[in-house]
TORKOL-4160 file (C-alpha; in steps of 0.2 Angstrom, whole numbers, padded with zeros to 4 digits, m for minus):
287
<pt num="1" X="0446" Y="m0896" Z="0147"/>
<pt num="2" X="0450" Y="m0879" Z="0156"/>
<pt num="3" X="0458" Y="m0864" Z="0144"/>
<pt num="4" X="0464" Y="m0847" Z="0150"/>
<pt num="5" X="0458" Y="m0833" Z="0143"/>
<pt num="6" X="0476" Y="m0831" Z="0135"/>
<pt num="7" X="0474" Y="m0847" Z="0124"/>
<pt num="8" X="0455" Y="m0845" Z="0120"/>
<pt num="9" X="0462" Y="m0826" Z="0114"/>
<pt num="10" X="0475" Y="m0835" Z="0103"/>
<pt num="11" X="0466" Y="m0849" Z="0098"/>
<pt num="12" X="0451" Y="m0835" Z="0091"/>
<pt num="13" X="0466" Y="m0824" Z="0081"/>
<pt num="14" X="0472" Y="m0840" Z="0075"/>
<pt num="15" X="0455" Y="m0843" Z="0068"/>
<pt num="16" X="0452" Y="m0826" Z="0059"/>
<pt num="17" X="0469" Y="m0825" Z="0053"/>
<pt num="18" X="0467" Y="m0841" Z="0045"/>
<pt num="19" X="0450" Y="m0834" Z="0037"/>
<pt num="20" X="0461" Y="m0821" Z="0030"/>
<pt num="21" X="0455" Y="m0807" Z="0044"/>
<pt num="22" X="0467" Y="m0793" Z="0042"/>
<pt num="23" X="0465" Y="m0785" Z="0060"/>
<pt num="24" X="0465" Y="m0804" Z="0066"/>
<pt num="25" X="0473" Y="m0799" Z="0083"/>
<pt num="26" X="0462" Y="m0784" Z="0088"/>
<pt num="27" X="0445" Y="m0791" Z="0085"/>
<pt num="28" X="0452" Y="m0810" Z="0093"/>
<pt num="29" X="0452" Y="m0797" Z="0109"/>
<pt num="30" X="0437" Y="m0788" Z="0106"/>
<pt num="31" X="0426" Y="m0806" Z="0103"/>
<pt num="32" X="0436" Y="m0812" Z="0119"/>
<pt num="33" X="0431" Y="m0796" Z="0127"/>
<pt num="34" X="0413" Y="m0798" Z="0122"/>
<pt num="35" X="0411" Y="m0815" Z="0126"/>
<pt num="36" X="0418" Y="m0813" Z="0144"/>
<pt num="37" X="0409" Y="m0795" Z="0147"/>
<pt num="38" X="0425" Y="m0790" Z="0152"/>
<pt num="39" X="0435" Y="m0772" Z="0149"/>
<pt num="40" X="0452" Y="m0775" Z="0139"/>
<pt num="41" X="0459" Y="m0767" Z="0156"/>
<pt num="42" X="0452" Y="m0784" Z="0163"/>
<pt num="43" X="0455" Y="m0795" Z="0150"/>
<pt num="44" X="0474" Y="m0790" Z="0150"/>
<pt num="45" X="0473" Y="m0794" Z="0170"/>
<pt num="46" X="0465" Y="m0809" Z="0169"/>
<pt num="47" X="0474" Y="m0818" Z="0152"/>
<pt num="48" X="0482" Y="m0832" Z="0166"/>
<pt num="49" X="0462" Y="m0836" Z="0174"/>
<pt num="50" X="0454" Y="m0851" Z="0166"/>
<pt num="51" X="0438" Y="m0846" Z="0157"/>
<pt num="52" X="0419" Y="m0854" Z="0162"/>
<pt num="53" X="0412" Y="m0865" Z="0147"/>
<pt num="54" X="0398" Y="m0853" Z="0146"/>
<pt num="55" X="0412" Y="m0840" Z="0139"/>
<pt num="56" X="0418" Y="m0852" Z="0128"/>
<pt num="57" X="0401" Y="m0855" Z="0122"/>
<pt num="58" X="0398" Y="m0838" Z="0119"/>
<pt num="59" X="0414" Y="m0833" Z="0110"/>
<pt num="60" X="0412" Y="m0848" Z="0102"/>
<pt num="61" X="0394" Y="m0842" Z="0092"/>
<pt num="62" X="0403" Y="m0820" Z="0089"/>
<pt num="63" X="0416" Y="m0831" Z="0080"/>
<pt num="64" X="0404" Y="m0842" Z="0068"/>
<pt num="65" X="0397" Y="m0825" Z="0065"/>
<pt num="66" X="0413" Y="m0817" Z="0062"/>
<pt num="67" X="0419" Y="m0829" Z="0051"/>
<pt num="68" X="0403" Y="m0828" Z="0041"/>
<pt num="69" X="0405" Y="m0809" Z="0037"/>
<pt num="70" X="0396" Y="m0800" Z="0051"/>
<pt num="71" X="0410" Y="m0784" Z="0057"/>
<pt num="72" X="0414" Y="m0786" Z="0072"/>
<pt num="73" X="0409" Y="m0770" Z="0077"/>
<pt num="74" X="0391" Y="m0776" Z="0075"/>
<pt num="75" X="0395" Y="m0789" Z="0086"/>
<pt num="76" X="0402" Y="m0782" Z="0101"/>
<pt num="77" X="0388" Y="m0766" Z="0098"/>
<pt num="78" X="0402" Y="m0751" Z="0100"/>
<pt num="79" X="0418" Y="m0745" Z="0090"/>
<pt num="80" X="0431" Y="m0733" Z="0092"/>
<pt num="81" X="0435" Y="m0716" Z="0084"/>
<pt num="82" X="0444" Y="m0702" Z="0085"/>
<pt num="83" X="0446" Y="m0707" Z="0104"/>
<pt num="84" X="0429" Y="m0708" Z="0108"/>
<pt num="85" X="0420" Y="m0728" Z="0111"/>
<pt num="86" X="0401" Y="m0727" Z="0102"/>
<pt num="87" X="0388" Y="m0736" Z="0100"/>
<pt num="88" X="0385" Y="m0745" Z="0082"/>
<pt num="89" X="0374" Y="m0756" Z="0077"/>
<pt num="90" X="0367" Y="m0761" Z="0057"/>
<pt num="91" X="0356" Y="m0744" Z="0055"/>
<pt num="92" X="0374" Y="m0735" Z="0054"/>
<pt num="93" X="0388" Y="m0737" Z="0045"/>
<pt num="94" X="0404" Y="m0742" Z="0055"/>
<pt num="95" X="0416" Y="m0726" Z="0058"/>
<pt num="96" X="0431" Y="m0730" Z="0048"/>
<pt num="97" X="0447" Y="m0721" Z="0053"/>
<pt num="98" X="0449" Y="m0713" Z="0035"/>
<pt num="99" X="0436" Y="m0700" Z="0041"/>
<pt num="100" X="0445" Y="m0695" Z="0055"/>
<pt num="101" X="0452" Y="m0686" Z="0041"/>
<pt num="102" X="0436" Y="m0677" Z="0041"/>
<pt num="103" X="0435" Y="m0675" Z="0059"/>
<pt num="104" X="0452" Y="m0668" Z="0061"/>
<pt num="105" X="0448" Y="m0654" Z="0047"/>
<pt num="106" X="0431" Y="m0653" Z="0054"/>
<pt num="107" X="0439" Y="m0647" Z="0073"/>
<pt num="108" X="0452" Y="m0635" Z="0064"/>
<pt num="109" X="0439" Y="m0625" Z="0056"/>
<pt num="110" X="0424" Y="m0626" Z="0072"/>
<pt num="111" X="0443" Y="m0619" Z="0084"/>
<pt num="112" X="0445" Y="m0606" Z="0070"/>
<pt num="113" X="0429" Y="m0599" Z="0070"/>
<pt num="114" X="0427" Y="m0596" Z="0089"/>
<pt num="115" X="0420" Y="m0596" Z="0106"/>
<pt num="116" X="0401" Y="m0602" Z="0100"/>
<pt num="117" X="0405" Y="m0610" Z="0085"/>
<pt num="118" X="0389" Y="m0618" Z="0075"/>
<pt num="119" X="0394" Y="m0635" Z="0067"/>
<pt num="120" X="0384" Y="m0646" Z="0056"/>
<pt num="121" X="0385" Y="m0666" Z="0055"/>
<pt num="122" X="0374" Y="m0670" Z="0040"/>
<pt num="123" X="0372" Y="m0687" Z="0035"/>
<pt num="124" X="0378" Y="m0691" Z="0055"/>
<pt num="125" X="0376" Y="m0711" Z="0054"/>
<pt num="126" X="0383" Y="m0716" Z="0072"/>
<pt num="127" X="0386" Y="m0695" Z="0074"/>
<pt num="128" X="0405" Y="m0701" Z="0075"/>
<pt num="129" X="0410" Y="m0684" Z="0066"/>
<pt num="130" X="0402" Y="m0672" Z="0075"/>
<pt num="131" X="0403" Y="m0678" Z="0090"/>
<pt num="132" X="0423" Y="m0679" Z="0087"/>
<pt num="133" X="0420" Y="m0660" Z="0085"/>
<pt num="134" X="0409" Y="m0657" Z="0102"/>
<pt num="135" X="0424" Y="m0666" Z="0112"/>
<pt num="136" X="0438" Y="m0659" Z="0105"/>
<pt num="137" X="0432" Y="m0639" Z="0103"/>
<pt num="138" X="0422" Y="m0638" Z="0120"/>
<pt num="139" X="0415" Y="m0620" Z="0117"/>
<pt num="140" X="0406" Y="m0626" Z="0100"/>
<pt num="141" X="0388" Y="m0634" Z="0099"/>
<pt num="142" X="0385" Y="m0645" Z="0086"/>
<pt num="143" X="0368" Y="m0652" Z="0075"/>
<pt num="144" X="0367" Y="m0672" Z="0072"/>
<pt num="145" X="0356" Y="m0674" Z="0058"/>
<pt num="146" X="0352" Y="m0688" Z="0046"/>
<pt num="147" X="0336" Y="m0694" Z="0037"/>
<pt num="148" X="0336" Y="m0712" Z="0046"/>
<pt num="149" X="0325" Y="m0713" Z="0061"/>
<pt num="150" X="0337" Y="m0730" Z="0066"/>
<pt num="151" X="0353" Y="m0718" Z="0066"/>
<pt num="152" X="0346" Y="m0705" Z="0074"/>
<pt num="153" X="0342" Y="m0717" Z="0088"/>
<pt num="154" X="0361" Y="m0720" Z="0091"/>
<pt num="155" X="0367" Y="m0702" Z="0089"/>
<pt num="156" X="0355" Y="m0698" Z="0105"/>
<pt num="157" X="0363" Y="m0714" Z="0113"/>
<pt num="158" X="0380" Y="m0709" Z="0110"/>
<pt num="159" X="0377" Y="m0693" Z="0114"/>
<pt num="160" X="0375" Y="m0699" Z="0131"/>
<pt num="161" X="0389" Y="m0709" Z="0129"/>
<pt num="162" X="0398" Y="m0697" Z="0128"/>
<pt num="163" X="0393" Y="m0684" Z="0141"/>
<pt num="164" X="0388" Y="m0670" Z="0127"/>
<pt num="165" X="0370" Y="m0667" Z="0129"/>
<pt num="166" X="0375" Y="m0650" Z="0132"/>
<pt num="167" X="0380" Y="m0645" Z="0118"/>
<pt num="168" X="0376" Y="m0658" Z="0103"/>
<pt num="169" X="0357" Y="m0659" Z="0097"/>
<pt num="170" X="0350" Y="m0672" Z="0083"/>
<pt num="171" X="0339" Y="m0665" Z="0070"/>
<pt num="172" X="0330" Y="m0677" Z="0056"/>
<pt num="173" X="0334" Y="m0671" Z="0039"/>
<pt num="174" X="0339" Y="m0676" Z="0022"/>
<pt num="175" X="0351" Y="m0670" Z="0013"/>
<pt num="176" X="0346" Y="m0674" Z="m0005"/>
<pt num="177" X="0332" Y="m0657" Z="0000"/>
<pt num="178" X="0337" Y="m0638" Z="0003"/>
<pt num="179" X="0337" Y="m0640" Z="0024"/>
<pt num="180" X="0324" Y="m0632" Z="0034"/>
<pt num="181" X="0324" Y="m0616" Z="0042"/>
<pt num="182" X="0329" Y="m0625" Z="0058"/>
<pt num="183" X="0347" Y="m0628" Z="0051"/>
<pt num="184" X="0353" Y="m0611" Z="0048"/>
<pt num="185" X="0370" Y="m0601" Z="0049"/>
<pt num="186" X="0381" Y="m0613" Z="0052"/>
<pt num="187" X="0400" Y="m0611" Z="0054"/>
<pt num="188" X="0405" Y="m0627" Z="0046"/>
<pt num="189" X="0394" Y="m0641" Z="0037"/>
<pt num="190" X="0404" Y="m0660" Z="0039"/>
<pt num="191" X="0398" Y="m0671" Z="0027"/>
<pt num="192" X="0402" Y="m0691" Z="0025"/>
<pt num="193" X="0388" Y="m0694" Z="0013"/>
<pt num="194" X="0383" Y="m0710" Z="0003"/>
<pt num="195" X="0397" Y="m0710" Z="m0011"/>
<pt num="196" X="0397" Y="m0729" Z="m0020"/>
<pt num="197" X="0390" Y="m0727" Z="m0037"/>
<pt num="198" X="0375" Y="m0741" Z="m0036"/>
<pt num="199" X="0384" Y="m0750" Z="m0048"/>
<pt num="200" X="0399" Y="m0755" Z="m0038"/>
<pt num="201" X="0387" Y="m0760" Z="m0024"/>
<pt num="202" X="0386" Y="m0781" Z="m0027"/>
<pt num="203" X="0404" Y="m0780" Z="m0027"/>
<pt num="204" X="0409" Y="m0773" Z="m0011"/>
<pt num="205" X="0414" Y="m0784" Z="0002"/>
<pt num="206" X="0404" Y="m0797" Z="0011"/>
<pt num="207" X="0405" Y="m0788" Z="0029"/>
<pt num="208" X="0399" Y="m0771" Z="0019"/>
<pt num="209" X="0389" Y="m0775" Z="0007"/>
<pt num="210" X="0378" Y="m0788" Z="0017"/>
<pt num="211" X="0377" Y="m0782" Z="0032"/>
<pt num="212" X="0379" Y="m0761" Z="0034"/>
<pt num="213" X="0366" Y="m0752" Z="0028"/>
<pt num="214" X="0364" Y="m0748" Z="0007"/>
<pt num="215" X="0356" Y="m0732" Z="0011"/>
<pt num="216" X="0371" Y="m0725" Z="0018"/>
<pt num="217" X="0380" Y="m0731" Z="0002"/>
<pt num="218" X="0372" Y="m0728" Z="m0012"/>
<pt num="219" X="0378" Y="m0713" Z="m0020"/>
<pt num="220" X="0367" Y="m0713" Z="m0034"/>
<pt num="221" X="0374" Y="m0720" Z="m0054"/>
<pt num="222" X="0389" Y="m0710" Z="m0051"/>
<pt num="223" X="0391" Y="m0710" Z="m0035"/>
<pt num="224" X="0390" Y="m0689" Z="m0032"/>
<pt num="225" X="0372" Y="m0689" Z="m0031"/>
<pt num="226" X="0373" Y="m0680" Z="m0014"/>
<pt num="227" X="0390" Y="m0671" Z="m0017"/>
<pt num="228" X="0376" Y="m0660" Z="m0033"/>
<pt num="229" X="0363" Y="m0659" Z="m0018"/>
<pt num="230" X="0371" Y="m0654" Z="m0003"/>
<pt num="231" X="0385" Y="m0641" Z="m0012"/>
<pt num="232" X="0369" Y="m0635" Z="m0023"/>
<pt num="233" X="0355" Y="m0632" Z="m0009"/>
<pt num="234" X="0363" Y="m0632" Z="0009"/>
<pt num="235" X="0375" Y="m0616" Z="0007"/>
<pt num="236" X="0359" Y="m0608" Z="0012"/>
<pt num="237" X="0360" Y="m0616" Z="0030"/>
<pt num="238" X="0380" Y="m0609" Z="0030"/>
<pt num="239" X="0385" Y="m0591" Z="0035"/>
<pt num="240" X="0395" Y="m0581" Z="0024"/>
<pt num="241" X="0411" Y="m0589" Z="0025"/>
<pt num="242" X="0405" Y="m0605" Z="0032"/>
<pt num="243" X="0415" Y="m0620" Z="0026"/>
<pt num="244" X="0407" Y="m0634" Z="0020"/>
<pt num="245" X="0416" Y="m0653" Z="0021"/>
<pt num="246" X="0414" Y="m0666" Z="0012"/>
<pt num="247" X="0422" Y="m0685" Z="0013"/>
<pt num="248" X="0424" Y="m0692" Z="m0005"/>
<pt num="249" X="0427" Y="m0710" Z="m0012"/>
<pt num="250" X="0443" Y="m0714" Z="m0022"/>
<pt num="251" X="0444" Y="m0704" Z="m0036"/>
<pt num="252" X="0431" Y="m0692" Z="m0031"/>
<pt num="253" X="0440" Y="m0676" Z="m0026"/>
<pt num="254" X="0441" Y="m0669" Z="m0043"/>
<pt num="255" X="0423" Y="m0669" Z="m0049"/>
<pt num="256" X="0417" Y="m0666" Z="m0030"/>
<pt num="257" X="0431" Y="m0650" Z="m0033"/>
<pt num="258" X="0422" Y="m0644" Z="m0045"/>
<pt num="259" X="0405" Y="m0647" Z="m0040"/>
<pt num="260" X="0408" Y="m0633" Z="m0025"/>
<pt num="261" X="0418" Y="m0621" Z="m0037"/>
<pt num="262" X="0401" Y="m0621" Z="m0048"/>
<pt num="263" X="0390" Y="m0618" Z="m0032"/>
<pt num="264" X="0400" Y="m0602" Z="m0026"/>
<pt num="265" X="0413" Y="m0610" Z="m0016"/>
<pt num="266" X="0431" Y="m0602" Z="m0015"/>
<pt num="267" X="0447" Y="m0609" Z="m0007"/>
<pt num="268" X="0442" Y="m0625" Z="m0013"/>
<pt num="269" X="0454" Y="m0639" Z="m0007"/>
<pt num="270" X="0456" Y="m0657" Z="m0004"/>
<pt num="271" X="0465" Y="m0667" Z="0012"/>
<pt num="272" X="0475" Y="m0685" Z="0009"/>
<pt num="273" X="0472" Y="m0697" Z="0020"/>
<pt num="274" X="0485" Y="m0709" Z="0027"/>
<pt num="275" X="0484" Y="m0717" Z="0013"/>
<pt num="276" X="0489" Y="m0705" Z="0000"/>
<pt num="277" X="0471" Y="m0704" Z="m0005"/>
<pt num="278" X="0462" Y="m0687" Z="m0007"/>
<pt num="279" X="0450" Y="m0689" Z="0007"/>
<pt num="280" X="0443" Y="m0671" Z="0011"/>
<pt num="281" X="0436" Y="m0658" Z="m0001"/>
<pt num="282" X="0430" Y="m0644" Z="0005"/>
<pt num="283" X="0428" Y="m0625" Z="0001"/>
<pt num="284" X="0423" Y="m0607" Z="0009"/>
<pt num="285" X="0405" Y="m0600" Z="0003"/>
<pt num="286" X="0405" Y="m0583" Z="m0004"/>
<pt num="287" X="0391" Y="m0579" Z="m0011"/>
């Protein structure tokens, strides 16, 4: 029997609502969206059409998937952030709004330093942060870089997406070594590095911990196995009075606090996220 795209929408959010999907009505859509090879401009415009079977047959596998654990974002192949549509797939980590947090103090500091600005996205994944940066501070150019030849690949394709090949480069790197001498005098270093002690890694949720990639959450035993590497080797490839950021985990900020004031940082601070969680350390090199 013939649905319309309005029913088959409500029928999917009923589905993962039921499968105690939190954001139930926003992925129903994108799944719907996906299935149909439509924009959400023409989903909305055509929610009274009846839908083909082959739609149905489509939505009808992204929602077995769904249901089983795979993110959505995987599904569909994009995401949003910070305003910007990317392309994600399982060699990056899915951008999550709590670093928008990083982003937003990320395009603060690249504004403040000026016409020219040099900005750093170490550990990139998608690139989501720096190219956050590139879009909302247009006289700055920015560095993607990240030891994963799989996430590289998406920081070139969203690059494109994005209409920044200007300005934003991709550089291979990793950031438990001092960086070459092609990453040098930076304005700002933005870091969202692995951060989950390996411990807590069978724990994580199913749609985490099966299915995004455990080299870009492994933070070591502790978890600050790249916080004591990147604050103890890259002030190098800062200028003098460069900022270096870094995301942390939940009850992080302290010891990642401390970790910069040991390395020469100064004005060392920490930014709360919506949540009330301190999200953003970061601090001012002066040595």
């Amino acid at each position: 029997m013939a649905t319309t795209y309005n029913n088959l929408f409500l029928d999917t959010r009923r589905r993962l609502r039921e499968a105690g999907v939190e954001s139930a009505q926003l992925e129903a859509r994108e799944l719907v969206c996906a299935a149909a090879g439509k924009t959400r401009e023409q989903f909305y415009r055509d929610m009274s059409l009846y839908t083909s079977g082959s739609v149905e047959e489509k939505l009808a596998v992204l929602v077995e998937r769904r249901l089983a654990g795979e993110p959505v974002a995987y599904l569909i192949g994009e995401w949003e952030f910070y305003g910007l549509t990317l392309t994600v797939d399982p060699h990056v980590l899915i951008p999550r709004m709590d670093t928008e947090v990083l982003a937003e103090r990320a395009i603060l500091l690249a504004r403040e330093a000026g016409e020219g600005a040099r900005v750093l996205d170490l550990c990139a994944g998608s690139g989501c942060v720096g190219l956050a940066v590139a879009a909302n501070v247009p006289g700055c150019r920015v560095v993607l870089a990240d030891i994963s030849e799989g996430a590289l690949k998406i920081c070139k394709q969203n690059i494109r997406r994005c209409e920044l090949n200007a300005r934003v480069t991709c550089l291979q790197a990793d950031a438990l070594t001092p960086p070459e001498a092609a990453l040098w005098d930076f304005d700002v270093i933005a870091c969202n590095p692995p951060y989950i002690p390996t411990g807590d890694l069978a724990g994580l949720d199913v749609s985490v911990r099966d299915y995004e990639p455990h080299s870009a959450l492994d933070g070591g035993a502790d978890g600050l196995d790249f916080y004591r590497a990147v604050a103890g080797r890259w002030g190098k490839a800062l200028r003098l009075g460069g900022s270096l950021l870094f995301e942390v985990g939940v009850g992080q900020a302290g010891d990642v606090q401390s970790l910069l004031k040991e390395n020469g940082y100064v004005d060392v601070r920490a930014t709360q996220d919506t949540q009330g969680i301190w999200r953003v350390v970061e601090g001012i090199l002066n040595v």
